[in-house]
C-alpha positions in Angstrom: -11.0 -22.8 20.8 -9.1 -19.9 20.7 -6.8 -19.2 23.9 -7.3 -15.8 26.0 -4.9 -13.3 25.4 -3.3 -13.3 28.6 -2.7 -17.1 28.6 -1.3 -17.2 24.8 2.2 -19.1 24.6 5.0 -17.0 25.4 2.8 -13.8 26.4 2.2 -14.1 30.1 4.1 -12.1 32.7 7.3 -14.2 33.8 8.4 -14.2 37.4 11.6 -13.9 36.3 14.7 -12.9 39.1 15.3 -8.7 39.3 18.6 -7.3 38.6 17.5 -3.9 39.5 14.9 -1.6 41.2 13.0 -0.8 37.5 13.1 -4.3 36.2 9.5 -4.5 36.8 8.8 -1.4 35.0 11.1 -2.7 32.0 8.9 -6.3 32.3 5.5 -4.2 32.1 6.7 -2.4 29.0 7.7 -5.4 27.2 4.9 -7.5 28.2 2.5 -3.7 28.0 3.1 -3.8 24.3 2.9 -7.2 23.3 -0.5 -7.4 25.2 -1.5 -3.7 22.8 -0.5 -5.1 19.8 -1.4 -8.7 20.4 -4.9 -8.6 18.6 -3.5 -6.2 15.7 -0.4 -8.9 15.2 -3.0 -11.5 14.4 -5.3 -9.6 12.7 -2.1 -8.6 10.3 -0.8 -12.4 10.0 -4.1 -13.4 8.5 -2.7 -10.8 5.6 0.6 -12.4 5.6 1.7 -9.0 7.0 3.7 -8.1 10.6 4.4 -5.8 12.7 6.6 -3.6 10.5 4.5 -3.2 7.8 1.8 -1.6 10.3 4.4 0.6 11.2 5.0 1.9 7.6 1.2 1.9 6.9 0.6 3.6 9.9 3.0 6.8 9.3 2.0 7.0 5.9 -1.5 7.5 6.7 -0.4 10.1 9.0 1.7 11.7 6.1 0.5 11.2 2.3 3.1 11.7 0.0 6.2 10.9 2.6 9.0 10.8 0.8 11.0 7.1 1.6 13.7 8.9 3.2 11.4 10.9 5.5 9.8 7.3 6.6 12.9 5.8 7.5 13.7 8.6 9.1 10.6 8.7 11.6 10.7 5.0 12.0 14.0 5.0 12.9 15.4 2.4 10.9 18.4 2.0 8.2 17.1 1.5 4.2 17.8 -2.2 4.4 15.3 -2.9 7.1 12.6 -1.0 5.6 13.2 -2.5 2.2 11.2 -5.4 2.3 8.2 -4.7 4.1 8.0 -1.1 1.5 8.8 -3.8 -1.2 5.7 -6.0 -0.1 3.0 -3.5 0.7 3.9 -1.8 -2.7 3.4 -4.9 -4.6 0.4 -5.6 -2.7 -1.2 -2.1 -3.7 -1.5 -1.3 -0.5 1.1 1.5 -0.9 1.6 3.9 -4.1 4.6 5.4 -4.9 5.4 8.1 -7.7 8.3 10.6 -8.5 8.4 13.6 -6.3 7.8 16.8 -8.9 10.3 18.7 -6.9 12.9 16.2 -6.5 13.2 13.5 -9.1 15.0 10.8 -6.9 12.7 11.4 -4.2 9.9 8.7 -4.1 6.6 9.9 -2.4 4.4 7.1 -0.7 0.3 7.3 -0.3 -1.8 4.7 1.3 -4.1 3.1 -1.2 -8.0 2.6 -0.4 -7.0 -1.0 1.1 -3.8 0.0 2.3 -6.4 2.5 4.4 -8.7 -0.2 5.9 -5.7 -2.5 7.1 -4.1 0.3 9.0 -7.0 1.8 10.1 -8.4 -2.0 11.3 -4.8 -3.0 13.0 -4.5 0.8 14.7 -8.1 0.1 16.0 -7.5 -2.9 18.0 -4.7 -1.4 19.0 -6.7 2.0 20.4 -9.4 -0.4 21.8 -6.2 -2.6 24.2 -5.5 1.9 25.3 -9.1 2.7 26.0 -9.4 -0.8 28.0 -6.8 0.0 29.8 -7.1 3.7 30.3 -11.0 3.3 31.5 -9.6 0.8 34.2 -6.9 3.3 35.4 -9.3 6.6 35.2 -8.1 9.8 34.2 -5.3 10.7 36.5 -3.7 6.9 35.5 -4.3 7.5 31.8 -2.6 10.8 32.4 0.8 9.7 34.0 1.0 6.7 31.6 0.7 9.7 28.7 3.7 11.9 31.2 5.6 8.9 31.2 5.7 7.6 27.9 6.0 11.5 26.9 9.4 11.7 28.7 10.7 8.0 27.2 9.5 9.2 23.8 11.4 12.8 23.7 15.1 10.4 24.5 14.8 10.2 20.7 
């Protein structure tokens, strides 16, 4: 039997001791995201793939022919953390890589027709844990969640 999401081990909201007035807002985003990307997660272990390789596919279906350096870029991380999970979804075929015409030492990445349905499924279960929660909340809370995160997002 498969537990409910909300009672999975580790996953529930602790009632741990605050250190300051926006603790609980720091607690909801932690515990926010790991309940969004809770069914995608599984759904991407199944594949013997994680939570950074749903990042990459997910940018690169949002960008054909990304050039590596651009990805790391947007994803924010150095060349050494992107390495394997590129490595592994290229090997896979769920990535394609060729030479960039214009710059020759420039690799340019593309989603292949599987690489597609994984992001597309993982991305979906992600979208339905938003729509869930944005139905429940009604426009007005769907709105300041969208302000909110807006503001966080823009510190980068």
């Amino acid at each position: 039997m498969q537990k409910n999401a909300s009672h999975a081990a580790g996953l529930h909201r602790a009632s741990l001791r605050k250190l300051h007035d926006l603790d609980a807002a720091l607690e909801l985003m932690y515990y926010g995201w790991r309940g969004m990307t809770l069914s995608a997660d599984q759904y991407l272990a199944t594949l013997g793939l994680s939570r950074p390789h749903h990042r990459i596919l997910y940018v690169v279906a949002r960008q054909p022919d990304i050039s590596i350096g651009a990805l790391i870029e947007i994803l924010g991380l150095s060349k050494q953390a992107v390495n394997r999970p590129l490595n592994l979804l290229l090997q896979r075929k769920l990535l394609t890589s060729k030479r960039s015409p214009e710059q020759h030492r420039s690799k340019l990445l593309r989603l292949t027709e599987a690489g597609k349905r994984i992001e597309q499924r993982a991305s979906d279960y992600e979208r339905k844990a938003l729509r869930e929660a944005f139905d429940r909340v009604g426009p007005p809370g769907a709105a300041a969640w969208m302000a909110v995160m807006g503001v966080i997002a823009d510190n980068n």
